[in-house]
VOPA-176775 format. One record per residue (C-alpha): residue in three letters; x, y, z; residue number from 0. Coordinates in Angstrom, 1 decimal. Layout:
N
    r      c1      c2      c3    k
  Ala       X       Y       Z  NUM
...
END
This chain:
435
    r      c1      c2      c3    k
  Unk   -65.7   -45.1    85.4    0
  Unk   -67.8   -42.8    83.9    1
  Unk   -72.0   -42.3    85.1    2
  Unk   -74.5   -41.3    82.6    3
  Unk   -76.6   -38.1    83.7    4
  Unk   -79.9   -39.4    83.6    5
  Unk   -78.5   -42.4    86.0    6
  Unk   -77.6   -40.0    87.7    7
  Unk   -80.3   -38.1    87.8    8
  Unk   -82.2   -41.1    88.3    9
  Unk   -80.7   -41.7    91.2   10
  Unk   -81.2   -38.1    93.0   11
  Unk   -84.4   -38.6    92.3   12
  Unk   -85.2   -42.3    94.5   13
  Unk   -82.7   -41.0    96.8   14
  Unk   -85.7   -37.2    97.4   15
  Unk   -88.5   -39.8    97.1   16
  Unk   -87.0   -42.2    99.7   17
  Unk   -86.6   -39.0   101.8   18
  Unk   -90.3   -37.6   101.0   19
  Unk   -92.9   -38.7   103.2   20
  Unk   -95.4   -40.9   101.8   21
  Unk   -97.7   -39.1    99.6   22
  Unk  -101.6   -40.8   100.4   23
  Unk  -104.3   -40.2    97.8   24
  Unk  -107.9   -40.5    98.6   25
  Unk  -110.8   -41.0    95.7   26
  Unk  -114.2   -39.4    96.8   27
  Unk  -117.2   -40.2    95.0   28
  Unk  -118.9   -37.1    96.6   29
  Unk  -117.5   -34.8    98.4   30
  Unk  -118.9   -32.1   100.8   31
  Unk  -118.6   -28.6   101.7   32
  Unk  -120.4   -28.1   104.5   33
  Unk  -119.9   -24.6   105.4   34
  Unk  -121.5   -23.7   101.6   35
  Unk  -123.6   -26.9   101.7   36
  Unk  -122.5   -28.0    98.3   37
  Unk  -120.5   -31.6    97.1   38
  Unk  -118.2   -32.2    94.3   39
  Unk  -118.1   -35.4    92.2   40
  Unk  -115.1   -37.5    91.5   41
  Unk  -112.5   -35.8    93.7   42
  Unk  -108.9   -36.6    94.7   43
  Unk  -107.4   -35.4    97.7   44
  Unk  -103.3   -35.8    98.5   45
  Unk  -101.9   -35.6   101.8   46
  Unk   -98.6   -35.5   103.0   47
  Unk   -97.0   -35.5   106.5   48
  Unk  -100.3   -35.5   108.0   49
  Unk  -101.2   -32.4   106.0   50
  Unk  -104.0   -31.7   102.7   51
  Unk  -101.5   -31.2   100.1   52
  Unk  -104.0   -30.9    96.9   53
  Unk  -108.2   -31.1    96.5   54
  Unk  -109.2   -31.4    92.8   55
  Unk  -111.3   -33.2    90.7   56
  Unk  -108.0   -33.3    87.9   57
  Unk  -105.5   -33.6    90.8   58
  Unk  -102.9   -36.1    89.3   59
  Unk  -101.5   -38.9    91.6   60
  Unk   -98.0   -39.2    92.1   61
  Unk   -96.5   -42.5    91.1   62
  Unk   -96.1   -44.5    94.3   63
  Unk   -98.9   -42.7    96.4   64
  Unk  -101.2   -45.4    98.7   65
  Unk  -104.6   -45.2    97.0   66
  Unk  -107.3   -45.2    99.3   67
  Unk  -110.4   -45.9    97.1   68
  Unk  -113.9   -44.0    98.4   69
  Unk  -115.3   -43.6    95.3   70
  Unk  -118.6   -45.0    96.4   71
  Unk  -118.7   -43.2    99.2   72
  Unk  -119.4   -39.3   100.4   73
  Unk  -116.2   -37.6   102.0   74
  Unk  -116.7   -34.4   104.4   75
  Unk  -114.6   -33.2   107.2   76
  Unk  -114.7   -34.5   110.7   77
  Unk  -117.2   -34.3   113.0   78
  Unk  -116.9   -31.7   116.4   79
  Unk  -118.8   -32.1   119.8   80
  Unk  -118.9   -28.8   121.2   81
  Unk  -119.4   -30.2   124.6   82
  Unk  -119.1   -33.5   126.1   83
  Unk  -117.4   -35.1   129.5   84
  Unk  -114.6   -37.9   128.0   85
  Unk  -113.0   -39.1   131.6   86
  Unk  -116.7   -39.2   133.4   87
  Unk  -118.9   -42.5   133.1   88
  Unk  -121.8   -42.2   134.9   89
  Unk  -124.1   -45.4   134.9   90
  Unk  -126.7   -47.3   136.5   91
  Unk  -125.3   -49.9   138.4   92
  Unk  -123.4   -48.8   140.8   93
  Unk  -123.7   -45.1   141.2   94
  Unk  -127.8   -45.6   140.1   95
  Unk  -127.2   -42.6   137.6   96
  Unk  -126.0   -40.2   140.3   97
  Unk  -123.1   -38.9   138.6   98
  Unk  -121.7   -37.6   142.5   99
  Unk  -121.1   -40.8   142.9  100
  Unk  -119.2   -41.5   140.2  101
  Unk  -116.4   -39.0   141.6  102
  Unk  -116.4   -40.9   144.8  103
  Unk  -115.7   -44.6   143.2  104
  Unk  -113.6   -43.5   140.5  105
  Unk  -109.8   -42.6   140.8  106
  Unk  -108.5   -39.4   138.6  107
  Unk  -106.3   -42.3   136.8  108
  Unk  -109.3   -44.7   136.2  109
  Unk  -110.9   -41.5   134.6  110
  Unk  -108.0   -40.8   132.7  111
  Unk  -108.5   -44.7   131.4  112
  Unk  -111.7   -43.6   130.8  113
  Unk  -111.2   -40.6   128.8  114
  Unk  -108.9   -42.9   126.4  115
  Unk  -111.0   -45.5   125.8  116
  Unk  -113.8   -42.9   125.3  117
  Unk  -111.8   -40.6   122.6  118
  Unk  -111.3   -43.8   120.8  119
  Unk  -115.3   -44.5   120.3  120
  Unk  -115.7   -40.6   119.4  121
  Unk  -113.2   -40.7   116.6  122
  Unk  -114.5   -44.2   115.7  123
  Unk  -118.0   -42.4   115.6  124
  Unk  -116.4   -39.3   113.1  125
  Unk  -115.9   -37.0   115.7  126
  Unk  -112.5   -35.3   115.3  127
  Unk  -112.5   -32.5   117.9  128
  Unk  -113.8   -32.9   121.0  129
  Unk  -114.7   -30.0   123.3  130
  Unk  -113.7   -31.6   126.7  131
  Unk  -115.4   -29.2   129.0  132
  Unk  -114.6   -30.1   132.9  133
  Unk  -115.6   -33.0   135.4  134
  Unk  -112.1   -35.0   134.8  135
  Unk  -111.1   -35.2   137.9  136
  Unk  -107.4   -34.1   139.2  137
  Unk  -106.4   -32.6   135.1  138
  Unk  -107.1   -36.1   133.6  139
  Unk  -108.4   -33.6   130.4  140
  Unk  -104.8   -32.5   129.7  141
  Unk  -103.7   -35.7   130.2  142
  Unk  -106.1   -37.6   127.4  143
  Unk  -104.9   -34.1   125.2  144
  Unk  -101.2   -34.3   125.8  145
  Unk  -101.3   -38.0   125.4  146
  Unk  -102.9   -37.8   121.8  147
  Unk  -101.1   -34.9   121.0  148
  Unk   -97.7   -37.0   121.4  149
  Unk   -98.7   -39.9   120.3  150
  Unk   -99.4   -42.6   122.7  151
  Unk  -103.0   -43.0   121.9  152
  Unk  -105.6   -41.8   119.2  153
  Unk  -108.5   -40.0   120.1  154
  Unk  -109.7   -36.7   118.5  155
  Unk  -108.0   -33.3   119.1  156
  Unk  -109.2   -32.4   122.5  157
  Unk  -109.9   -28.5   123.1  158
  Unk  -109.8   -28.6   127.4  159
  Unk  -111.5   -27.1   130.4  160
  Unk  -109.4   -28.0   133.4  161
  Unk  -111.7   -28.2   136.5  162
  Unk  -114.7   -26.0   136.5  163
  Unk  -114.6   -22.9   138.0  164
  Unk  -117.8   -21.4   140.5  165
  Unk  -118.7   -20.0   143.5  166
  Unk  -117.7   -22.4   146.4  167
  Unk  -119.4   -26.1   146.2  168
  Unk  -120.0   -25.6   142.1  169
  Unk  -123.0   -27.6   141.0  170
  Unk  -122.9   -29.7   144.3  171
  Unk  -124.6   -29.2   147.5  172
  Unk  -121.2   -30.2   150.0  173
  Unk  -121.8   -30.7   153.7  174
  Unk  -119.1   -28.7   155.2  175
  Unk  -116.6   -31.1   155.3  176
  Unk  -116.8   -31.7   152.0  177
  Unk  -116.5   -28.1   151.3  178
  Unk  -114.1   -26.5   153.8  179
  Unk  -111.7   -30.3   154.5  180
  Unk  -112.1   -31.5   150.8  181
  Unk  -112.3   -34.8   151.8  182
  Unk  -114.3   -36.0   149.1  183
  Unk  -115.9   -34.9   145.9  184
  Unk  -113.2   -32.5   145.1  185
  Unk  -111.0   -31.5   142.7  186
  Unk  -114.2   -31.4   140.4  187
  Unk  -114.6   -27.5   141.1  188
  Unk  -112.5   -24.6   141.9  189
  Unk  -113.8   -22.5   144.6  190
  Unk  -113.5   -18.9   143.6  191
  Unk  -115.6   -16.2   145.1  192
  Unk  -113.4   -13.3   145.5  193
  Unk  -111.3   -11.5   142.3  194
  Unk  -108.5   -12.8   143.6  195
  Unk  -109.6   -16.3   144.0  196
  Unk  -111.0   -16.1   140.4  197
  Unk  -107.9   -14.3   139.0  198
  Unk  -105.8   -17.8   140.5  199
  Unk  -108.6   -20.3   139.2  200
  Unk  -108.4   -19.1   135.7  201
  Unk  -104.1   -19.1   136.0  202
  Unk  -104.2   -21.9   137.6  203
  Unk  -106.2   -24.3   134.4  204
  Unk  -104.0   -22.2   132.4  205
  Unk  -101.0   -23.5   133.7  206
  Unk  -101.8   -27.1   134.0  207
  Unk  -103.3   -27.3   130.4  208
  Unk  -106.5   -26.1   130.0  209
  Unk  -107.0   -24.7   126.6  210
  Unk  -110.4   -22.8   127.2  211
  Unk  -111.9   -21.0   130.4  212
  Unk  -115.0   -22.4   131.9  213
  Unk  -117.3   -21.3   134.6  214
  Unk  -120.2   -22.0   136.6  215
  Unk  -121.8   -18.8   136.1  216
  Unk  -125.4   -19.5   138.5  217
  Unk  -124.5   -22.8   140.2  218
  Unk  -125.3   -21.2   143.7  219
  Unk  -128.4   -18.8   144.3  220
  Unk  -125.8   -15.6   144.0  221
  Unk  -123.8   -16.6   141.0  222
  Unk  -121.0   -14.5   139.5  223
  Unk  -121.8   -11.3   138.3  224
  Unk  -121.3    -9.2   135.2  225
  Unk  -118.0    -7.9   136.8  226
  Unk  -117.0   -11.5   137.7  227
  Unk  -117.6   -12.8   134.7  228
  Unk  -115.8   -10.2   132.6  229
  Unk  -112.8   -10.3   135.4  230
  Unk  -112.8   -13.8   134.2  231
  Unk  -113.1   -12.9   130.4  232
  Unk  -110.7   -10.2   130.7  233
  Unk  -107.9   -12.7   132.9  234
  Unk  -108.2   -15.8   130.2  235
  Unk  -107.7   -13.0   127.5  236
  Unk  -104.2   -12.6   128.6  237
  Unk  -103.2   -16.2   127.0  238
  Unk  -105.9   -15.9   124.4  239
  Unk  -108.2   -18.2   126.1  240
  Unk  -112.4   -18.1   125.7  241
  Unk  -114.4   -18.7   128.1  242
  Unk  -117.8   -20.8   128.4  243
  Unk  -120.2   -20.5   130.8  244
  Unk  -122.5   -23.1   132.6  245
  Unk  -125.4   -21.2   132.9  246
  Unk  -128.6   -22.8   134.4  247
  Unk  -131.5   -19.6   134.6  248
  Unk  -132.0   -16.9   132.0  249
  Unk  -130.8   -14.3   134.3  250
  Unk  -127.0   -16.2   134.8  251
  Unk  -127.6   -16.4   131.3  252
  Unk  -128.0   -12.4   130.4  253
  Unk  -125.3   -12.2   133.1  254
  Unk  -123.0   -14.4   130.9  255
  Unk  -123.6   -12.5   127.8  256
  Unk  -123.6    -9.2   129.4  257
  Unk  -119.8   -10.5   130.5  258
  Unk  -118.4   -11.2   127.2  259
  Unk  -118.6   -15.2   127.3  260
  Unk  -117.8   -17.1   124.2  261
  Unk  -120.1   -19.8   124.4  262
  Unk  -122.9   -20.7   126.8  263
  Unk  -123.9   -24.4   127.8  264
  Unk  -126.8   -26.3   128.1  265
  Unk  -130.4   -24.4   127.5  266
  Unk  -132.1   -23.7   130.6  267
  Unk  -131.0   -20.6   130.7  268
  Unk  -132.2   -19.5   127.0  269
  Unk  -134.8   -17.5   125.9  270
  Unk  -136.2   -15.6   123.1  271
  Unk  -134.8   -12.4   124.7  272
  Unk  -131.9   -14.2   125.1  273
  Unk  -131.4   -16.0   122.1  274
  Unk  -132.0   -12.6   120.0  275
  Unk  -128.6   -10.8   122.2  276
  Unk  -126.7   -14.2   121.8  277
  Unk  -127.2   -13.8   118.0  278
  Unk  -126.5   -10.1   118.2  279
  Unk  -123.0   -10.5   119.6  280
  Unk  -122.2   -13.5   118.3  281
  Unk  -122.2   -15.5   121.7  282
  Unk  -122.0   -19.7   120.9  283
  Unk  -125.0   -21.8   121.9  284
  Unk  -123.9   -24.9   123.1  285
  Unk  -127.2   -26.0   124.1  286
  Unk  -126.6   -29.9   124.9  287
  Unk  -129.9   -30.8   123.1  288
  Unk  -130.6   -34.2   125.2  289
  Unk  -132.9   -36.5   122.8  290
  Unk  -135.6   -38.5   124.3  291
  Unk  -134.3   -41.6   122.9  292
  Unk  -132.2   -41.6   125.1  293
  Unk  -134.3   -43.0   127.6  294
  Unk  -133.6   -42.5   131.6  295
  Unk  -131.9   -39.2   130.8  296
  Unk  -134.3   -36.2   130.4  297
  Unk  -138.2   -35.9   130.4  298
  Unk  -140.8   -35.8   127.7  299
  Unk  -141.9   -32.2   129.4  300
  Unk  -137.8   -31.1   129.3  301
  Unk  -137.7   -32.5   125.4  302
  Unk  -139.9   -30.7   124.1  303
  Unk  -138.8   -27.5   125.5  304
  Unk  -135.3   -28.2   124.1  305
  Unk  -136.6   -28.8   120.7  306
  Unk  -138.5   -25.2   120.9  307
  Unk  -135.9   -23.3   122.3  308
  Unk  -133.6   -24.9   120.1  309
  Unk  -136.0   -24.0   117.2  310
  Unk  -135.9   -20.6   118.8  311
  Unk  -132.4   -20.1   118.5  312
  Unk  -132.2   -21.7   115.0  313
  Unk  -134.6   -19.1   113.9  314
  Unk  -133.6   -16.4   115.2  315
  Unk  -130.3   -16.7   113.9  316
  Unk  -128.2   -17.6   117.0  317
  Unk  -124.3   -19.4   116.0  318
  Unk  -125.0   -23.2   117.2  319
  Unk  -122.8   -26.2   117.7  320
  Unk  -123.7   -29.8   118.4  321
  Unk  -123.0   -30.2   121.6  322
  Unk  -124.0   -33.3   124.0  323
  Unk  -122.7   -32.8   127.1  324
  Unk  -122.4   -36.8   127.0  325
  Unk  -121.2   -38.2   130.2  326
  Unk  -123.0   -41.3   131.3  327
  Unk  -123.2   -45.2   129.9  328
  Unk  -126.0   -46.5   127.2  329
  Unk  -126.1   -50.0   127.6  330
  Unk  -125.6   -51.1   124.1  331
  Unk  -123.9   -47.6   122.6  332
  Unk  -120.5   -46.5   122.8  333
  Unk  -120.0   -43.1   123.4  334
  Unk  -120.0   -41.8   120.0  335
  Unk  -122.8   -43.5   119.2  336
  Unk  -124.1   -41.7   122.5  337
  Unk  -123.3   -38.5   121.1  338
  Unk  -124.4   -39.2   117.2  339
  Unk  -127.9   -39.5   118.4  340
  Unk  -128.2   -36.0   119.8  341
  Unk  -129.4   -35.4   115.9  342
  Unk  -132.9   -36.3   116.6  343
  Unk  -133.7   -33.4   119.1  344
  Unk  -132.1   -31.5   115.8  345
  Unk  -134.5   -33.3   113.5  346
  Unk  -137.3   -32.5   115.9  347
  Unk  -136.5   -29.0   116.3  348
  Unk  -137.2   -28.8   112.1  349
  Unk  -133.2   -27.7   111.4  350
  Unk  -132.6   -28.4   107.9  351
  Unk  -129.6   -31.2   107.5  352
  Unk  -127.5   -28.8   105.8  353
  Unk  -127.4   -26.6   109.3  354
  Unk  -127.2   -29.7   110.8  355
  Unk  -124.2   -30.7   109.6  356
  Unk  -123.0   -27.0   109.5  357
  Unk  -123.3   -27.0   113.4  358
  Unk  -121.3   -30.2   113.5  359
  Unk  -118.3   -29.3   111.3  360
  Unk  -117.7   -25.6   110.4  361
  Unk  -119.7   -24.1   113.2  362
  Unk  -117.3   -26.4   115.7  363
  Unk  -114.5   -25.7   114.3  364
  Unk  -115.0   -21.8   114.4  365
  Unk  -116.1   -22.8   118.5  366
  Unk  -113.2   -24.5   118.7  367
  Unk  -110.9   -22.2   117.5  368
  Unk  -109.4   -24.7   114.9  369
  Unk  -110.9   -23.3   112.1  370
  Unk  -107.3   -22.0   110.4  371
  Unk  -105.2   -25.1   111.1  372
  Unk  -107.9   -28.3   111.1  373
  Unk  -111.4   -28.9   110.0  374
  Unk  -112.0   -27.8   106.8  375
  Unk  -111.0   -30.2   104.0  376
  Unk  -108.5   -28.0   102.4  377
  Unk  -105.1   -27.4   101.3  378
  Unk  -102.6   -27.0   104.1  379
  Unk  -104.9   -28.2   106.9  380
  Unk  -104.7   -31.2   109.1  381
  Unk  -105.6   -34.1   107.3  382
  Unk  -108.9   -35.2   109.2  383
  Unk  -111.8   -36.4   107.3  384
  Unk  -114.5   -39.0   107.4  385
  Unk  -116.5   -41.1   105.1  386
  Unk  -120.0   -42.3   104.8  387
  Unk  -122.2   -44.5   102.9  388
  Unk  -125.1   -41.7   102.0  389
  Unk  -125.7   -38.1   101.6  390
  Unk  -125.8   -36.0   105.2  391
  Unk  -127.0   -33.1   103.3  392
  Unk  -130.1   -35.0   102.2  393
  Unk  -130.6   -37.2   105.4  394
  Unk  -128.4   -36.4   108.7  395
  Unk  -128.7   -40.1   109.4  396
  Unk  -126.1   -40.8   107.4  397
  Unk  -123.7   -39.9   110.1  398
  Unk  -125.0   -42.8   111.7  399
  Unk  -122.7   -45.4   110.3  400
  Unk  -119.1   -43.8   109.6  401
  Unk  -117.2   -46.2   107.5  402
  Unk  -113.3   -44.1   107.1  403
  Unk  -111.9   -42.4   109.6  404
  Unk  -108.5   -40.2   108.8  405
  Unk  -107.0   -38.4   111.2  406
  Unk  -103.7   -36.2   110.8  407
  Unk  -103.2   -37.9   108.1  408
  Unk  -103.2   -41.7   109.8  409
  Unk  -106.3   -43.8   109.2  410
  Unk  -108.1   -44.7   112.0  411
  Unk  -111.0   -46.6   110.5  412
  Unk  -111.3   -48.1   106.9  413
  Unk  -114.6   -50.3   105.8  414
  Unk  -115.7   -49.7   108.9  415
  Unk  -113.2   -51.3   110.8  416
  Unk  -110.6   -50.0   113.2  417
  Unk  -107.2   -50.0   112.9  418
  Unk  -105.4   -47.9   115.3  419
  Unk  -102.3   -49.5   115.6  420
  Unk  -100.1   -46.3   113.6  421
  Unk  -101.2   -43.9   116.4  422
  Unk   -99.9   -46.3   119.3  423
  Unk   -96.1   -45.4   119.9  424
  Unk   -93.6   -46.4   121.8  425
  Unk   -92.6   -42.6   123.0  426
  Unk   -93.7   -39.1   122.3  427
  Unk   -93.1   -39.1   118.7  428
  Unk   -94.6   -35.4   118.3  429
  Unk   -92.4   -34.2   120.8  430
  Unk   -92.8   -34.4   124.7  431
  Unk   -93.0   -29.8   125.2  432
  Unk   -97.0   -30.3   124.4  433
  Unk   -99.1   -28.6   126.9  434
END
């Protein structure tokens, strides 16, 4: 019996494109570039095994792809929180908004719960990476990271703290039992006061998982200083590790930057003088703008110096991320939600939405340190991206209401609905060596 070559052929080829991963292609009415702040019409974007295989507005669709139709929608890449607290819910009733409470009453494992169910209402909201920067507890951080990394759960890409390093008591104010027994409010800090104590800290969130450095750098009257802080610089350098520090006064803050920090949190510690060395050696503000809307949880006389210092910094220059340091319960919001309405202090401050969203995608992923492998909506890349109904480089707001959500090249969310079920497994399909 003889076989015809193009049966044959024929045959070679169903038997490659049964072996091919599924190729997915997405039409985008609009999409958006926000690093140049520029959209394209009418594009077509491929991915395949998880990855951005073509972006074009003539990009041909192979025969058998799964169309996913957003052509009357805006595409852009995901969203990044530059600083929030997944596996710490601080509310009203019980802890009355006391947040040292909240380590008391709930178990590293209940925070670990937590941190899951949070991830899931940060990708829901667009957010893709998520800057998980300490309070979790016994490591519950690099257990939400490992777990989405192998696939039991979705959530966004989780770049780690491990517990927070500082001075003995860290931002608490132990009674000596507390402090020298560690019968209670511990493992939220690492103690470290000596080089060798901060030499073991640092190794120590290395080794179980952390995936950046971060420090308390004025939590206690004497604070760490400039030789601490590049000790601990110098130490996390050694596995390629930044560091952030938590920096409450403008001299921890000069102290930080005079150390060699990557990124500094919160803005009480920023100042013109401040902002103009930041911006000079490229030191990341993650200024945890808290918006007044959010009632219960900073003060008209606080907002509006945010909003000035964070006009300040936008000014003058400085390399900002959106960053919330969201860790507490709004009755009525989820956590992304939570996080998406850190744009008003933005708004307030007079930032154009095109450095908004700059702040929010490129800027993050640069922070993050993702920027060559995921973020950017381009060939090669991790396949995250979201979709909205408007324009965010003509009103931010458009954030607000995320209808698609793709993430490594699974959708999470489609018409504004949920469906998670592909990134629940059985097992850990990417492999079980993830740390």
């Amino acid at each position: 019996m003889k076989l015809h070559l193009s049966v044959l052929f024929g045959l070679l080829a169903a038997a490659v494109t049964a072996q091919s991963p599924q190729t997915t292609a997405i039409r985008a009415g609009r999409l958006i570039d926000p690093d140049t702040g520029t959209s394209s019409a009418n594009q077509v974007i491929l991915v395949q095994a998880r990855k951005i295989t073509a972006v074009g507005a003539n990009v041909p669709i192979p025969q058998g792809a799964d169309i996913i139709d957003l052509s009357k929608a805006t595409v852009l890449p995901g969203l990044v929180d530059a600083h929030n607290h997944l596996a710490l819910t601080y509310k009203e009733v019980p802890e009355s908004n006391v947040y040292y409470l909240t380590y008391v009453l709930d178990s590293t494992a209940l925070r670990a719960i937590q941190a899951v169910s949070n991830g899931i209402q940060m990708l829901s909201a667009g957010f893709t990476i998520v800057r998980d920067m300490g309070n979790n507890g016994n490591y519950a951080d690099t257990a939400l990271r490992v777990g989405i990394e192998q696939g039991w759960v979705p959530g966004p890409t989780i770049i780690n703290s491990g517990i927070i390093i500082g001075s003995m008591g860290g931002q608490f104010s132990p009674t000596p039992e507390m402090a020298k027994d560690h019968g209670i409010i511990y493992p939220e800090y690492l103690d470290a006061d000596t080089p060798d104590e901060i030499v073991k800290a640092v190794r120590q969130n290395m080794l179980f998982g952390a995936k950046v450095i971060k420090i308390c750098a004025d939590c206690k009257p004497w604070g760490y200083s400039v030789d601490d802080i590049k000790l601990v610089v110098h130490e996390a350098a050694k596995a390629g590790f930044k560091v952030e520090a938590h920096c409450q006064t403008a001299d921890g803050a000069r102290r930080a930057i005079d150390g060699g920090v990557w990124s500094i949190a919160h803005d009480s510690g920023m100042t013109e003088e401040n902002h103009r060395l930041m911006a000079q050696k490229g030191v990341w503000r993650a200024g945890t703008e808290t918006p007044i809307s959010l009632t219960g949880h900073t003060t008209r006389e606080r907002y509006d110096r945010t909003v000035k210092m964070l006009k300040n910094a936008h000014d003058l220059k400085v390399p900002l991320t959106f960053s919330t340091d969201a860790d507490y319960w709004v009755p009525g919001k989820t956590r992304g939600q939570v996080a998406i309405e850190f744009i008003e202090t933005w708004k307030a401050a007079g930032v154009p939405a095109p450095d908004i969203l700059r702040a929010m995608t490129t800027n993050g992923y640069k922070v993050s340190e993702t920027d060559k492998v995921r973020g950017p909506i381009k060939v090669g890349f991790a396949a995250d991206l979201i979709a909205v109904e408007g324009n965010p480089l003509e009103s931010i707001d458009a954030l607000r209401r995320v209808t698609f959500v793709m993430k490594d090249g699974l959708v999470f969310k489609r018409d504004g609905v949920i469906t998670p079920e592909m990134f629940f497994n059985p097992g850990p399909v990417n492999g079980w060596r993830i740390r």
